[in-house]
N, C-alpha and C positions, 0 to 999 in steps of 0.2 A: 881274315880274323876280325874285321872290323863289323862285316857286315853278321858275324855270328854273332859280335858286343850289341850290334845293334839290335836285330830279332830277341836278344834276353833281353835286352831293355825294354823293349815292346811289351813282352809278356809279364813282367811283371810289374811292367805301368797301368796293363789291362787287369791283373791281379790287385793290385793298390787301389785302383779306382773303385772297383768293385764289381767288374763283369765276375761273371760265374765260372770260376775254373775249377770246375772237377765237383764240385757240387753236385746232390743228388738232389736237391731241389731244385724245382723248375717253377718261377713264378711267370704268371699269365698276367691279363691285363686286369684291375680293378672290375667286379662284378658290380654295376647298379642298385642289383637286389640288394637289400639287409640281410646280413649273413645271420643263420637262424644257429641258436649252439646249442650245442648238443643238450646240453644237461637242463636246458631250458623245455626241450620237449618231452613229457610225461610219457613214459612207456606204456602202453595200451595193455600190453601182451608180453609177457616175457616168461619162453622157454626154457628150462634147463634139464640135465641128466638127472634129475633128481624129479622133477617135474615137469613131464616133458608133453603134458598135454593144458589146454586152457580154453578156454570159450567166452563169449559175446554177444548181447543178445544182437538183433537185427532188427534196427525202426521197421518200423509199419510203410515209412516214406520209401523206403527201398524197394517196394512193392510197385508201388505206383508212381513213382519217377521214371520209370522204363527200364532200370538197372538193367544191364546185360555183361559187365565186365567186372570181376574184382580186382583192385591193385592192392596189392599188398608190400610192406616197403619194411625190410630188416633193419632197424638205422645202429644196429650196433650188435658183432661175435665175438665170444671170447673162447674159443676155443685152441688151445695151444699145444695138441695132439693133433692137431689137422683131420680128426676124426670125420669121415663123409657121415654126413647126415643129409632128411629129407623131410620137409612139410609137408605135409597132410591137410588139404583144407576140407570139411565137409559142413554141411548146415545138419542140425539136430532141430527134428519137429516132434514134438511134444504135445500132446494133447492134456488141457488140465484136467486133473482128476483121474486119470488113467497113469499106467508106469512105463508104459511101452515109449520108448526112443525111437523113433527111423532117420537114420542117417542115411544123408545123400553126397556121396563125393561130387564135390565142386573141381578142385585139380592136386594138383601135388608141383612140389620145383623140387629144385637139389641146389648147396650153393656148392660155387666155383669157382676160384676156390674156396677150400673148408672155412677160412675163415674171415671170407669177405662180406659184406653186407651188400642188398641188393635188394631191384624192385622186382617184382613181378606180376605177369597179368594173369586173370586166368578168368576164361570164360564161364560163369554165375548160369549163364542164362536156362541151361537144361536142368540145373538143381534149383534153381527158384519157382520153374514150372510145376516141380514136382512136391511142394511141401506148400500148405496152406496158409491165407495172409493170417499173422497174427493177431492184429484189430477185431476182425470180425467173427474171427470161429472160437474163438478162446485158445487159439495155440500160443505154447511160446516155440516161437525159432530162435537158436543160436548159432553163430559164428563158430565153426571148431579148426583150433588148430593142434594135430600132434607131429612129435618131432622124434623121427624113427634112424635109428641108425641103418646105413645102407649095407654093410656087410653085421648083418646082426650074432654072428659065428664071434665076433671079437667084443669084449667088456666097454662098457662105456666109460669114456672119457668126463672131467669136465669139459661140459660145452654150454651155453649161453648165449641164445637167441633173443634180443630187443627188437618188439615191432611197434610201429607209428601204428597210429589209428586206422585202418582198412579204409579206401576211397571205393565206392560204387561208382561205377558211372553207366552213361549210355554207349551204347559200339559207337565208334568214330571217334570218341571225345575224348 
């Protein structure tokens, strides 16, 4: 009996103190960096069921920096039907004075889950090849993102897609 009085006493000396009992937080060690908040980063891009396509143009520096990879980074879903949806990235090359569009598929993700936020890479390099620099021919290129439902048989949900700013970079980086 004693030593049962004594393991409760334990545990709720280690409760009173403040270790973590039964908690569903888990705290880590202090991070270095400055923590960036959310509401402080300007949404770039933002999809919804309602609106579920939007575009971007594309510096001219993208061109000639070597770009070969797009990241792309969701910092915030609200979707609360856990409806599967899917991004669609393509570039739009335009020629001014003319009406004609050529769309080039760059990649596509899916999230997973529905309504988690997420980075993604995706390989730029074969659609950058195939659309002309902007600077110099008079094109304009834009950035496209649309946002399709994966089982398109069922009605759409609200859902709401926030995207950071697109990062280009070189392969390896």
């Amino acid at each position: 009996m004693g030593r049962l009085s004594l393991t409760a006493l334990m545990i709720w000396a280690l409760c009173f103190t403040g270790a973590n009992c039964g908690s569903a937080k888990v705290q880590g060690p202090q991070s270095r960096e400055p923590k960036t908040d959310e509401s402080t980063v300007l949404p770039v891009v933002k999809l919804t069921h309602e609106h579920p396509s939007s575009s971007l143009p594309v510096a001219t520096d993208v061109f000639t920096n070597g770009a070969k990879v797009l990241e792309v980074t969701i910092t915030r879903v609200v979707n609360p039907a856990m409806t599967p949806v899917a991004v669609f990235v393509s570039l739009s090359d335009t020629e001014k004075g003319k009406s004609e569009i050529k769309q080039i598929p760059v990649g596509n993700f899916s999230l997973y889950p529905p309504d988690q936020p997420g980075t993604f890479l995706l390989d730029a390099a074969p659609a950058l090849r195939k659309v002309s620099r902007p600077d110099a021919t008079g094109h304009d290129v834009r950035l496209v993102f649309e946002m399709k439902r994966i089982d398109e048989t069922r009605a759409w949900t609200p859902v709401e897609l926030t995207f950071a700013e697109p990062k280009w970079r070189a392969a390896g980086n």
